[in-house]
Backbone as JSON Lines, residues from 0, in Angstrom:
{"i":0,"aa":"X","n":[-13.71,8.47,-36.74],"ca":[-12.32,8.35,-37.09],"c":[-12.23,8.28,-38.62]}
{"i":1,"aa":"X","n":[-11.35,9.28,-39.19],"ca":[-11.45,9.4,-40.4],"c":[-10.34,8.52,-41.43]}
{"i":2,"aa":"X","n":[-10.3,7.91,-41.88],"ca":[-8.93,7.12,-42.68],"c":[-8.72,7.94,-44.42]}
{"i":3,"aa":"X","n":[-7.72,8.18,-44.77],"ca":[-7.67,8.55,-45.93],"c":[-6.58,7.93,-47.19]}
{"i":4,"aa":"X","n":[-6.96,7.85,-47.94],"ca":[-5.52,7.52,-49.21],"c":[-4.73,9.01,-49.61]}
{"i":5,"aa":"X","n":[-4.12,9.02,-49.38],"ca":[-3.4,10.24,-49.52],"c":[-4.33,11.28,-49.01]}
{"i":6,"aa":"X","n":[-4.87,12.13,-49.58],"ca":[-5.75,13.04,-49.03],"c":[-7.23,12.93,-49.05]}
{"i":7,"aa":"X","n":[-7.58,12.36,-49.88],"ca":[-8.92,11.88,-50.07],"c":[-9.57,10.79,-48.86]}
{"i":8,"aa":"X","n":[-10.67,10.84,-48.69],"ca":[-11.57,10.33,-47.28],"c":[-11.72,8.92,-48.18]}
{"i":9,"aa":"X","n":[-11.62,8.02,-47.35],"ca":[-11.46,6.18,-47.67],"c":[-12.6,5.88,-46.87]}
{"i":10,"aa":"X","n":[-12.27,6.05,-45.62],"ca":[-13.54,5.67,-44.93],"c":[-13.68,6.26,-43.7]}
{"i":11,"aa":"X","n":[-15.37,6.44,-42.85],"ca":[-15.52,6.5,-41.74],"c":[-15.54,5.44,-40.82]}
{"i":12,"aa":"X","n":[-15.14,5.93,-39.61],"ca":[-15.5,4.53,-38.85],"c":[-15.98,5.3,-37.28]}
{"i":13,"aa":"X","n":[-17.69,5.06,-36.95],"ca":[-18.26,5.55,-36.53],"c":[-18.67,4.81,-35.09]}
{"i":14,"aa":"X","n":[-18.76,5.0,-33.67],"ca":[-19.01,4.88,-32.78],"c":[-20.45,5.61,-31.91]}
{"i":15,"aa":"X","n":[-21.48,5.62,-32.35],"ca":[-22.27,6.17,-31.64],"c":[-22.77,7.38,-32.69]}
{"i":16,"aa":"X","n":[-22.65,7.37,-33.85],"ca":[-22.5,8.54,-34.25],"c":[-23.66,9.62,-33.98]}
{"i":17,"aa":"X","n":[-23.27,11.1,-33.49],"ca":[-24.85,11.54,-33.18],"c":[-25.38,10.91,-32.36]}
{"i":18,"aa":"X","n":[-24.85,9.84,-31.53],"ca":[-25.94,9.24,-30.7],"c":[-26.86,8.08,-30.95]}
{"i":19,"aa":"X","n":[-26.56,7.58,-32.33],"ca":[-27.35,6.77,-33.11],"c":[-27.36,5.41,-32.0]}
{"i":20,"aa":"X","n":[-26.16,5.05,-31.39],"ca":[-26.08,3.96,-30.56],"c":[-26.07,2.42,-31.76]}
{"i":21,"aa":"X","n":[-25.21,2.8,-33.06],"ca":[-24.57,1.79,-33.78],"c":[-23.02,1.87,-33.6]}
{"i":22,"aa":"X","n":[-22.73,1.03,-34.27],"ca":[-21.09,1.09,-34.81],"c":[-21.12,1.02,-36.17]}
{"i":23,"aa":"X","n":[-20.87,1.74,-37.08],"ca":[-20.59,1.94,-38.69],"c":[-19.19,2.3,-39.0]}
{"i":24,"aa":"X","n":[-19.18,1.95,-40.7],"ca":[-18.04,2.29,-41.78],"c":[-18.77,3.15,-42.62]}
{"i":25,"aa":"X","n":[-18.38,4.37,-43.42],"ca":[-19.19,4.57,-44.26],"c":[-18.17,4.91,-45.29]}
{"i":26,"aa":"X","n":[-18.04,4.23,-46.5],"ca":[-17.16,4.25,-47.63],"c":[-17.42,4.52,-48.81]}
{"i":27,"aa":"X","n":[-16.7,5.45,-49.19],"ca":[-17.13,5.96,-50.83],"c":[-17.55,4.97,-51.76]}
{"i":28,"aa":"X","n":[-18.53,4.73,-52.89],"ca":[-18.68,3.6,-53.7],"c":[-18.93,4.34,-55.14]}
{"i":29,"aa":"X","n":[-18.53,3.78,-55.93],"ca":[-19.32,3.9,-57.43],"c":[-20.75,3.84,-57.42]}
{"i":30,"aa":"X","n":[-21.37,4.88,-58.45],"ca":[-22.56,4.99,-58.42],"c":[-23.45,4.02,-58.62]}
{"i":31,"aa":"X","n":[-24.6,4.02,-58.12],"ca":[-25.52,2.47,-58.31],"c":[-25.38,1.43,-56.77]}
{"i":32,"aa":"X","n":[-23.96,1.65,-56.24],"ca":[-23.84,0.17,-55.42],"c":[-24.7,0.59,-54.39]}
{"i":33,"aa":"X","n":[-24.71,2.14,-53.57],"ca":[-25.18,2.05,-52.47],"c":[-26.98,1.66,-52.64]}
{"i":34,"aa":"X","n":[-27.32,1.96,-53.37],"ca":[-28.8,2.08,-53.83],"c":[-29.06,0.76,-53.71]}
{"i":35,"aa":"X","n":[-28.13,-0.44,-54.88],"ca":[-28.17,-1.76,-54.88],"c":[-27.89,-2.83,-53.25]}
{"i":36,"aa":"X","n":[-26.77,-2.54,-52.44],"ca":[-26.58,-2.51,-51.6],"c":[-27.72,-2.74,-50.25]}
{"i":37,"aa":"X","n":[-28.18,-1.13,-49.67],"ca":[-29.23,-0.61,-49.12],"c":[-30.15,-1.71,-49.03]}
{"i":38,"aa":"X","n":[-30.87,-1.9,-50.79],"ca":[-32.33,-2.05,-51.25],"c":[-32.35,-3.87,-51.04]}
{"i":39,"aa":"X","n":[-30.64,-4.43,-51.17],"ca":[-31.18,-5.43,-50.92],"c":[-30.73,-6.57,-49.51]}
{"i":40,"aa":"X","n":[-30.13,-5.45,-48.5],"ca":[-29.76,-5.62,-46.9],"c":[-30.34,-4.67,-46.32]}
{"i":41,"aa":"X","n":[-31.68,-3.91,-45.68],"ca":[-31.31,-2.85,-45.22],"c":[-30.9,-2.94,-43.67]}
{"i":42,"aa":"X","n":[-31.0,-4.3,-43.35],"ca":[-30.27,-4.22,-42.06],"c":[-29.06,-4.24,-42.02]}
{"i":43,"aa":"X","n":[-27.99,-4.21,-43.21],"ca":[-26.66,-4.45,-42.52],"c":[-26.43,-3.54,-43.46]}
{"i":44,"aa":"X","n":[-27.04,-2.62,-44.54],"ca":[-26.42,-1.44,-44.88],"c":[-27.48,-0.17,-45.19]}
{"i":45,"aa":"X","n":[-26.32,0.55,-45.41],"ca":[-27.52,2.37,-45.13],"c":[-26.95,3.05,-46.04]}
{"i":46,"aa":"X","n":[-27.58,4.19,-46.32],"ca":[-27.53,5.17,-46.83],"c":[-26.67,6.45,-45.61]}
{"i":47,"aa":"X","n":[-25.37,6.81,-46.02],"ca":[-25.29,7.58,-44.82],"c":[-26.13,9.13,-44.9]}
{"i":48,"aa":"X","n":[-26.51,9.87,-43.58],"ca":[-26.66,11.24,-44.1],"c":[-26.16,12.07,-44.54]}
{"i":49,"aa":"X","n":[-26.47,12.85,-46.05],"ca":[-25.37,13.73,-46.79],"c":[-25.13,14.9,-45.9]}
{"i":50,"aa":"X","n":[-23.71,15.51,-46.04],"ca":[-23.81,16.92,-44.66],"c":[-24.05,17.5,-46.09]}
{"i":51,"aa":"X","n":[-24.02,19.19,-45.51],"ca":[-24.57,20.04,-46.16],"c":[-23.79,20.96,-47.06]}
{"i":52,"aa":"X","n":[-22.43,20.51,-47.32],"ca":[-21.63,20.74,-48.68],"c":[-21.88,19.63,-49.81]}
{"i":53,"aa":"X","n":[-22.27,18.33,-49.21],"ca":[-22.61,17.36,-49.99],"c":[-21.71,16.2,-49.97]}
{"i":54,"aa":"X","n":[-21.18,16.13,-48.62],"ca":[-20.42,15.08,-48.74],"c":[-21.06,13.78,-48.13]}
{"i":55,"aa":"X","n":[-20.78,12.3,-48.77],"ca":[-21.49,11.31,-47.98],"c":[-22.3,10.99,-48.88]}
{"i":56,"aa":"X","n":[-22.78,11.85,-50.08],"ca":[-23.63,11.0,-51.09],"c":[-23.47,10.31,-51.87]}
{"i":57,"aa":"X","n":[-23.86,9.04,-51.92],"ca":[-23.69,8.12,-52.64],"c":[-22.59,7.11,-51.8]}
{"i":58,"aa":"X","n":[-22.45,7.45,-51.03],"ca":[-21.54,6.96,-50.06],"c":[-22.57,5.63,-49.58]}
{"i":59,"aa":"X","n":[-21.84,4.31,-48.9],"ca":[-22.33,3.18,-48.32],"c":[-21.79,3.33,-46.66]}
{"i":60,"aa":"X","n":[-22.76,2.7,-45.9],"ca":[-22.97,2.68,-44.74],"c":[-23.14,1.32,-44.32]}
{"i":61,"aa":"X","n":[-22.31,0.68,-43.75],"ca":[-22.58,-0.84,-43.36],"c":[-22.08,-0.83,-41.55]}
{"i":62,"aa":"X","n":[-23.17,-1.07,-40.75],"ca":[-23.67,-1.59,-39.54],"c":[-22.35,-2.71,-39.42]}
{"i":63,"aa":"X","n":[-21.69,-2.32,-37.93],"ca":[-20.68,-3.05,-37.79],"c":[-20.89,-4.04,-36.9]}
{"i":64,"aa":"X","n":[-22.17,-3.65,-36.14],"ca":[-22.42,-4.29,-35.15],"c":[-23.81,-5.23,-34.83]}
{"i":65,"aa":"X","n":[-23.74,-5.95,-36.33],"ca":[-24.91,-6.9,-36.43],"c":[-24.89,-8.41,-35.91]}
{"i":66,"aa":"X","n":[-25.64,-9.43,-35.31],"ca":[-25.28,-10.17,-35.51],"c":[-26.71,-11.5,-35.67]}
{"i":67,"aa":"X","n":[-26.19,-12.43,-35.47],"ca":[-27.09,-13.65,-36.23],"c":[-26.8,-13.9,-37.43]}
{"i":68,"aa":"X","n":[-27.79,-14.17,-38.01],"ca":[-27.87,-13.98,-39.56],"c":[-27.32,-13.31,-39.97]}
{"i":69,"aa":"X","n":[-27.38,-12.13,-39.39],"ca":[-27.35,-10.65,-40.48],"c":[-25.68,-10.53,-39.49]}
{"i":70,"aa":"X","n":[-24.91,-11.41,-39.05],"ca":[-23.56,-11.59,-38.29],"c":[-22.44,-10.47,-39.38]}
{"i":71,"aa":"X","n":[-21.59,-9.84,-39.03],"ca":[-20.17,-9.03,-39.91],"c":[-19.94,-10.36,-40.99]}
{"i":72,"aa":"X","n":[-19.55,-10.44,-42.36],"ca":[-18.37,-10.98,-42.68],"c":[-17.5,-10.3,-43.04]}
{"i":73,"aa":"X","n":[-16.35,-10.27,-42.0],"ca":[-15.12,-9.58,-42.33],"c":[-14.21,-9.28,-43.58]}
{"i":74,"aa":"X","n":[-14.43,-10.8,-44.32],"ca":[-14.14,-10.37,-45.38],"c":[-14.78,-9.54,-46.64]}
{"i":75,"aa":"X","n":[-16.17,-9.51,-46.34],"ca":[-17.09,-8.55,-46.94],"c":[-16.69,-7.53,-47.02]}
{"i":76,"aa":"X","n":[-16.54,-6.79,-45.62],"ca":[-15.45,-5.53,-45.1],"c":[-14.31,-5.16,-45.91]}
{"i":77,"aa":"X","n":[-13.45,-6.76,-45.38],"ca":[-12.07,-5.9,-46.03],"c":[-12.44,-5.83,-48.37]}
{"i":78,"aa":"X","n":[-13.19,-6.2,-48.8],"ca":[-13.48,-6.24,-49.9],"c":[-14.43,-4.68,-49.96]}
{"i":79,"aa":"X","n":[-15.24,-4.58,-49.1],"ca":[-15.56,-3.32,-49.07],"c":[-14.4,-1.83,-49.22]}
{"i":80,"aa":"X","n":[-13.65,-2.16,-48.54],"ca":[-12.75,-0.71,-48.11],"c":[-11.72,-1.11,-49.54]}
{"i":81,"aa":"X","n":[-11.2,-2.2,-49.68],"ca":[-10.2,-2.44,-51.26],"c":[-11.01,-1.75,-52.04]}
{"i":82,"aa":"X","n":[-12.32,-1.83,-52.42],"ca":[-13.19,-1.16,-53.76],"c":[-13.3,0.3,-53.31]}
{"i":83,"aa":"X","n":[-13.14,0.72,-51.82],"ca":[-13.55,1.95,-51.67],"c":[-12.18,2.97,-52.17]}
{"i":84,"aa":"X","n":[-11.07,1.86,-51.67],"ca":[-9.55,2.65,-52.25],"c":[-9.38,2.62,-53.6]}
{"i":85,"aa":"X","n":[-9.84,1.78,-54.17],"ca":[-9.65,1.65,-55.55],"c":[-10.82,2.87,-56.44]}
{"i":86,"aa":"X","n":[-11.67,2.8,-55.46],"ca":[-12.87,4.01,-55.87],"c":[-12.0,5.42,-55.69]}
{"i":87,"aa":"X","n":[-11.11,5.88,-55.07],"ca":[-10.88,7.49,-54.46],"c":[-9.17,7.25,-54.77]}
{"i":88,"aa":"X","n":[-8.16,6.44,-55.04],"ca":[-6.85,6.43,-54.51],"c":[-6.54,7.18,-56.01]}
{"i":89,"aa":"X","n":[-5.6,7.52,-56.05],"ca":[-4.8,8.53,-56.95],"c":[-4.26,6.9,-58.3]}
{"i":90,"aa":"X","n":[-4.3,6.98,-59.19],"ca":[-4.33,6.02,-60.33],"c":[-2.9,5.38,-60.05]}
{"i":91,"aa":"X","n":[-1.98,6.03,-59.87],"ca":[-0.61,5.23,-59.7],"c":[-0.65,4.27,-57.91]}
{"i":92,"aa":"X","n":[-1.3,4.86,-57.23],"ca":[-1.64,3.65,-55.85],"c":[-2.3,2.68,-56.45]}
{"i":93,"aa":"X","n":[-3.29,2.59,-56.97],"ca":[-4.18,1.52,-57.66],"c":[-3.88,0.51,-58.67]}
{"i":94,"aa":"X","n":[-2.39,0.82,-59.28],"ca":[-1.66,0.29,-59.85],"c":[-0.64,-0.56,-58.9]}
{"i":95,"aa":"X","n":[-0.05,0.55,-58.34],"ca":[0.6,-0.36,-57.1],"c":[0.36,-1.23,-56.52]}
{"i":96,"aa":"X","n":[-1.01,-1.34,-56.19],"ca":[-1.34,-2.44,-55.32],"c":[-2.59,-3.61,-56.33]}
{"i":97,"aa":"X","n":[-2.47,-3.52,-57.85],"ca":[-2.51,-4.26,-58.67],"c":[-1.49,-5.38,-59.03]}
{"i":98,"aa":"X","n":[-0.06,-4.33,-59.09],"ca":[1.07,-5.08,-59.26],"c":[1.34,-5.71,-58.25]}
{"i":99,"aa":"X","n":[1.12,-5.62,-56.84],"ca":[1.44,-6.44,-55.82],"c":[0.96,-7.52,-55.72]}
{"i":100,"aa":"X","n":[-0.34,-7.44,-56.05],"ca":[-1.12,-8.5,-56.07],"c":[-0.91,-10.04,-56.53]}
{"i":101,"aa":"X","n":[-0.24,-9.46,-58.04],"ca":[-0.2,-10.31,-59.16],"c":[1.09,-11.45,-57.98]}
């Protein structure tokens, strides 16, 4: 299921994907995080696979369906997908929902 900010891809949200038999998000990030991310959870995040125009690289992959220790924090999530909109949204949305904030 694909979610977008205007036209641009925000996030995946994955059920089985391929068969993998997880549940994932996979959300655009600034360069560096997924690497940082990955290297220092690799159970609750991934690297997704790039397709073959090149989309998905550099992209983050976080396991929806962990638990114990390595349990969701939701708010991790929703802080995840805010940085992912703020990563891809068109400069006047990102403002918008700056000013709302305040």
């Amino acid at each position: 299921m694909l979610f977008r900010a205007r036209r641009r891809p925000l996030y995946y949200y994955h059920d089985n994907h391929n068969g993998d038999g997880r549940i994932s998000l996979w959300c655009p990030v600034p360069p560096g995080v997924q690497e940082e991310m990955v290297s220092a959870e690799p159970i609750r995040f991934f690297a997704p696979p790039t397709s073959a125009s090149g989309v998905f690289s550099g992209w983050l992959g976080v396991y929806l369906d962990t638990s114990g220790t390595h349990k969701i924090d939701w708010g991790e999530i929703v802080a995840i997908i805010e940085d992912a909109y703020r990563h891809v949204a068109p400069k006047a949305l990102v403002t918008a929902l700056d000013n709302k904030s305040c």
